[in-house]
C-alpha positions in Angstrom: 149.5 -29.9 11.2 147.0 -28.2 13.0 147.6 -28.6 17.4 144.7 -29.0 19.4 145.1 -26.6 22.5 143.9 -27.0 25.7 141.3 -24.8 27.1 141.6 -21.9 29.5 138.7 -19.5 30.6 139.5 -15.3 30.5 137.4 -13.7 32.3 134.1 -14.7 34.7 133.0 -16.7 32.0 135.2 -18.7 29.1 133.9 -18.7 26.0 133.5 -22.5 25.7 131.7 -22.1 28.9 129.3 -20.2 27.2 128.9 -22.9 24.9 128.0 -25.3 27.4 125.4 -22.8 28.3 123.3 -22.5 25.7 120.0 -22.6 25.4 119.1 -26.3 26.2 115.0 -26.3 26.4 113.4 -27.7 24.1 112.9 -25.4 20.8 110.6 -25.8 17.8 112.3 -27.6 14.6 115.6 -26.1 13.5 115.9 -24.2 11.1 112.1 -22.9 10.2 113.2 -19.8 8.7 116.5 -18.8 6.6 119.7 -18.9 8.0 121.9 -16.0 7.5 125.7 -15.7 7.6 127.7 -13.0 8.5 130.9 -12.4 7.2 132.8 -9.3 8.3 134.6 -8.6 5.0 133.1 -6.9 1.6 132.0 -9.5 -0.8 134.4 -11.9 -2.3 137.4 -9.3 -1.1 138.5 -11.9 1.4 139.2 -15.9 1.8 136.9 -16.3 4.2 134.0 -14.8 2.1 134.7 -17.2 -0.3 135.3 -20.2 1.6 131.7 -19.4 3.2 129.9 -19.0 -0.1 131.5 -22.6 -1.3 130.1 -24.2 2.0 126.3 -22.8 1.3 125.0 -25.0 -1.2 126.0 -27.8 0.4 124.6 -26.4 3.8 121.3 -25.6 1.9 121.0 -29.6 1.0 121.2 -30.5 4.8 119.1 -28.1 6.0 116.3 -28.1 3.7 116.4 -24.6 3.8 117.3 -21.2 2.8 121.3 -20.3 4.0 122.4 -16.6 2.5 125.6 -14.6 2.9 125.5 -11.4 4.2 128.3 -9.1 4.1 129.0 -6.6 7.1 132.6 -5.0 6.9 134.1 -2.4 8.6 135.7 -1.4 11.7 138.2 -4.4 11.2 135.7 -6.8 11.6 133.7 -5.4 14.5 130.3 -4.6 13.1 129.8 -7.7 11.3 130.9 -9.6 14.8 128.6 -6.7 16.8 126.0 -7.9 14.2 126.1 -11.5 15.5 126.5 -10.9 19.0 123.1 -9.0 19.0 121.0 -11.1 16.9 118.2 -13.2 18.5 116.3 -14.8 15.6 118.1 -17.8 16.8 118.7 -18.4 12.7 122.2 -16.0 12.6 125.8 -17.0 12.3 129.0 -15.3 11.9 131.9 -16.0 9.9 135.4 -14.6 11.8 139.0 -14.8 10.9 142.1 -14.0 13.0 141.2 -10.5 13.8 138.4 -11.2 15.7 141.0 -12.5 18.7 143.3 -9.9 18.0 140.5 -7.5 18.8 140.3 -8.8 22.3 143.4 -6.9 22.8 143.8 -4.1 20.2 140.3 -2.5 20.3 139.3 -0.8 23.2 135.6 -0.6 24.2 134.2 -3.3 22.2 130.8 -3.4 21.5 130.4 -7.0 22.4 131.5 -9.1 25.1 133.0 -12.2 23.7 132.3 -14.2 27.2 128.3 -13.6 27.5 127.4 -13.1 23.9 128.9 -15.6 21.7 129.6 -19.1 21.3 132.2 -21.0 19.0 130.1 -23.1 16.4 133.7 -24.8 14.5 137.1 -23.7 13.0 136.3 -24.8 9.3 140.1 -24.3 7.9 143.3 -22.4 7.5 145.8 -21.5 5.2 149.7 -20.0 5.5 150.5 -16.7 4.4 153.1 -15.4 2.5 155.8 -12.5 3.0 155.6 -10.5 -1.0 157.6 -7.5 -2.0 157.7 -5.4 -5.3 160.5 -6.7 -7.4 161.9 -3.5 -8.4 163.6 -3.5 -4.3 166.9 -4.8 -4.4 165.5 -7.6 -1.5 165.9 -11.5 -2.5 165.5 -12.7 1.2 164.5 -12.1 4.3 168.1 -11.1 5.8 168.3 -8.4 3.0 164.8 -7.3 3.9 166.2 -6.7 7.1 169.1 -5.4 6.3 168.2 -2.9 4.0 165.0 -1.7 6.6 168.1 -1.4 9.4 169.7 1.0 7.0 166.4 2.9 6.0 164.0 3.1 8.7 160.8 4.3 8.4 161.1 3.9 4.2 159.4 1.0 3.6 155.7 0.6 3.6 153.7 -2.7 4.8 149.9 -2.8 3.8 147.1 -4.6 5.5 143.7 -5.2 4.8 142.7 -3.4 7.8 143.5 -3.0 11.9 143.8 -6.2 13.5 143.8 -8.7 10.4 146.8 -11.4 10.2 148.4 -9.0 7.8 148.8 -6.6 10.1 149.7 -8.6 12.8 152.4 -10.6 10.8 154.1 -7.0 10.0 154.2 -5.8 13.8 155.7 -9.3 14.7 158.2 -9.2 11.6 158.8 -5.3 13.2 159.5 -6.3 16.3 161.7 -10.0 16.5 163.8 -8.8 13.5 164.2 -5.1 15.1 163.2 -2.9 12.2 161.0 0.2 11.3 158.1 0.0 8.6 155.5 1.8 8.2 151.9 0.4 8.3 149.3 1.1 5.4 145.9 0.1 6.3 143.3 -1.3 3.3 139.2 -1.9 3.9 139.9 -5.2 1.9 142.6 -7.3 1.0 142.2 -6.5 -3.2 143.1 -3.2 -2.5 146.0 -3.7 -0.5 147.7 -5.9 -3.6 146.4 -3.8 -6.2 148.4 -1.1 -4.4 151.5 -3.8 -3.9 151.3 -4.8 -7.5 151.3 -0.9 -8.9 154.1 -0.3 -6.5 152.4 2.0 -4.2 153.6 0.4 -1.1 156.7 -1.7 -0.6 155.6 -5.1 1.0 152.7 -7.3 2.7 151.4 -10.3 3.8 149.1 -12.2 2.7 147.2 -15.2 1.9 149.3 -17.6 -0.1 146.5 -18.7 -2.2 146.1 -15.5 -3.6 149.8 -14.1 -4.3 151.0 -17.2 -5.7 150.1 -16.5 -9.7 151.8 -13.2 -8.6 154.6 -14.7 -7.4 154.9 -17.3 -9.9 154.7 -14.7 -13.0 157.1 -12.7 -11.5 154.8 -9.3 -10.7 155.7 -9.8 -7.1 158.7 -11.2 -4.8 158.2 -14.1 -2.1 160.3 -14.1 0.9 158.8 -16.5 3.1 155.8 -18.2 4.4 154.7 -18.9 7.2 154.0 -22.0 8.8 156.7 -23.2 10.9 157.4 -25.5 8.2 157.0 -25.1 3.7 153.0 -25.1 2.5 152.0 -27.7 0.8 150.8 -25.1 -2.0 154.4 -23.6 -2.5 157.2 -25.7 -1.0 159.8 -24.0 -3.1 159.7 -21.0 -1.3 161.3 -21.0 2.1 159.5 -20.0 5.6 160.6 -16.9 7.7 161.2 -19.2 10.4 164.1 -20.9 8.6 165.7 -17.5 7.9 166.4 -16.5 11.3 163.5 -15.9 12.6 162.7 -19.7 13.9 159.7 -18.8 16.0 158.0 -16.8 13.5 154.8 -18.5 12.3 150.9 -17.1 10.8 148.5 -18.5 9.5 145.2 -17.0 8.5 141.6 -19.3 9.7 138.6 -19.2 9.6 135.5 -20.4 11.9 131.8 -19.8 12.4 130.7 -18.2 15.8 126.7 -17.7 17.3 124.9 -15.8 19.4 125.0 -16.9 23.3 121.1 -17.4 22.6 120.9 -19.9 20.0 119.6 -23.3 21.3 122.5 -25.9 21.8 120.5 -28.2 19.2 121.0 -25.1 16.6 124.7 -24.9 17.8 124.9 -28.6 17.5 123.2 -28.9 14.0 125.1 -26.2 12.3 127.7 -27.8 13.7 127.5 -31.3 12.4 126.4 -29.6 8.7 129.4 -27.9 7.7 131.0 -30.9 9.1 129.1 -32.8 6.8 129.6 -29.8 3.9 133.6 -30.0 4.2 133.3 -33.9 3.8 132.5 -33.6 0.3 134.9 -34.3 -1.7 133.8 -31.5 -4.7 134.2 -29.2 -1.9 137.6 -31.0 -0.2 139.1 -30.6 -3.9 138.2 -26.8 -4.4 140.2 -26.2 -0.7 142.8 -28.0 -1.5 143.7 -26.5 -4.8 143.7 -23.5 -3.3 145.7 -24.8 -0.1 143.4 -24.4 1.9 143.6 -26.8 4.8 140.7 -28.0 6.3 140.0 -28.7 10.0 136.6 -29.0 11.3 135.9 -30.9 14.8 133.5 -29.8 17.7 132.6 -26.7 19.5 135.0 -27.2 22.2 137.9 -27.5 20.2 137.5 -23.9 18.2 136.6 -22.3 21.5 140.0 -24.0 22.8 141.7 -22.2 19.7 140.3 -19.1 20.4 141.2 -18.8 23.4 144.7 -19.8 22.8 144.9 -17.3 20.2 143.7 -14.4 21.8 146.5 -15.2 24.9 149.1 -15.5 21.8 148.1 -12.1 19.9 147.8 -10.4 23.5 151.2 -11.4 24.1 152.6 -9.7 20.7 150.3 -6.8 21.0 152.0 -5.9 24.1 155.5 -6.6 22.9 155.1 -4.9 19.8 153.6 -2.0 21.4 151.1 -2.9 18.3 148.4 0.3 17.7 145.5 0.5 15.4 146.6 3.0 13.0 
């Protein structure tokens, strides 16, 4: 179940903080012109992409307006985010994922400053990821993963859909608490990645469990754990990495709408309270669900609180992993 955190600031001025500042004069009627949503990620190549495009219609209904999806990928998120954080039509949003607080500590010289430019809008939902090899390697289970990396280091290949995604991360963690050597592969997009895994190119990756499990379940691929501290819902037959010897181990991949620093609070706060309203329905609470999908929701506060404690968290492994962009 998903933890609410409780918020600390980094920096002169926490992101929540920023929040609180917003723009509070009074504005003309929002929205009075389209509303655009950026997602950092190529179209439909990523779960956030698509859990953005299901939430739209639904968004369009509330607003009595025009909401679009506008896809800005590349540089591990940081243009699309970049994007947001300069926009000042008071009508643009951002989609972001885990990489955007794992860039607070892997990229240096953003072009953004998280702080002064942008506010947290809500955490719309997550899902757990999943540990997939080929099945020609003669792996069943986590200890024989590690095993057989102890004995052949540097062999096996990891893939990612790109610097700084959960992927990524997951691999560098994996690298460093079980003590092994793999080698990173870096993707623009997550289809690639498994195209790659399922045609044998690279050895291993995570990924979102939604879409390895057919994978999985016809056999094309290998599952050697998920990971939430304890089984998804989705796939309860296949055991975490934290119950394998790893019992701190745990990923998930989520996903959240952010805003300029200059939108109005009563944008912030209307946006808000839509895609509250949007993940309410039940058509769109089914879709999620079948593809285990978990959905959160809640205020402004509470993402920014999430945030925050994630980018401490993936600033912690960064540093103990000794975790470079590649």
């Amino acid at each position: 179940m998903f933890k609410k955190i409780l918020l600390f600031g980094l920096g002169s001025l926490s992101f929540v903080s920023a929040f609180s500042q917003a723009q509070s004069a009074p504005v003309a009627p929002w929205p009075n012109q389209p509303v655009r949503m950026i997602v950092p990620f190529p179209g439909g190549a990523s779960t956030l992409d698509g859990v953005v495009r299901l939430l739209v219609p639904e968004m369009t209904r509330d607003l009595a307006g025009s909401v679009f999806v506008e896809n800005k990928p590349g540089a591990g998120t940081v243009i699309g985010v970049d994007a947001v954080a300069k926009a000042s039509d008071r009508h643009t949003f951002g989609g972001v994922a885990n990489s955007f607080t794992v860039n607070q500590t892997l990229v240096k010289n953003l072009p953004y400053n998280l702080d002064k430019e942008l506010v947290p809008v809500i955490l719309l939902a997550r899902t757990a990821n999943v540990l997939a090899i080929r099945p020609d390697l003669p792996i069943k289970n986590l200890s024989e993963l590690v095993a057989y990396a102890k004995k052949n280091p540097g062999k096996l290949s990891y893939g990612s859909f790109g610097n700084g995604t959960t992927p990524h991360f997951a691999g560098e963690m994996l690298k460093s608490m079980a003590g092994i050597d793999m080698v990173h592969v870096p993707y623009k997009a997550q289809g690639p990645a498994l195209n790659d895994l399922l045609g044998g190119n690279i050895d291993l990756m995570f990924g979102n469990l939604p879409d390895f499990l057919s994978h999985i379940r016809s056999g094309k691929l290998r599952a050697l754990g998920t990971t939430y501290l304890t089984r998804a819902p989705l796939a309860p037959e296949i055991p975490t990495i934290a119950e394998q010897g790893l019992p701190t181990f745990e990923t998930d991949s989520w996903y959240g709408i952010i805003a300029p620093a200059t939108t109005p609070k009563e944008a912030l706060e209307r946006l808000n309270l839509t895609l509250r309203r949007a993940l309410a329905q039940p058509s769109v609470q089914q879709n999620l669900r079948e593809r285990g999908i978990e959905i959160i929701g809640g205020t402004a506060a509470e993402f920014g609180a999430h945030l925050q404690s994630e980018i401490a968290k993936y600033a912690q492994i960064v540093k103990t992993s000794n975790m470079k962009i590649d």
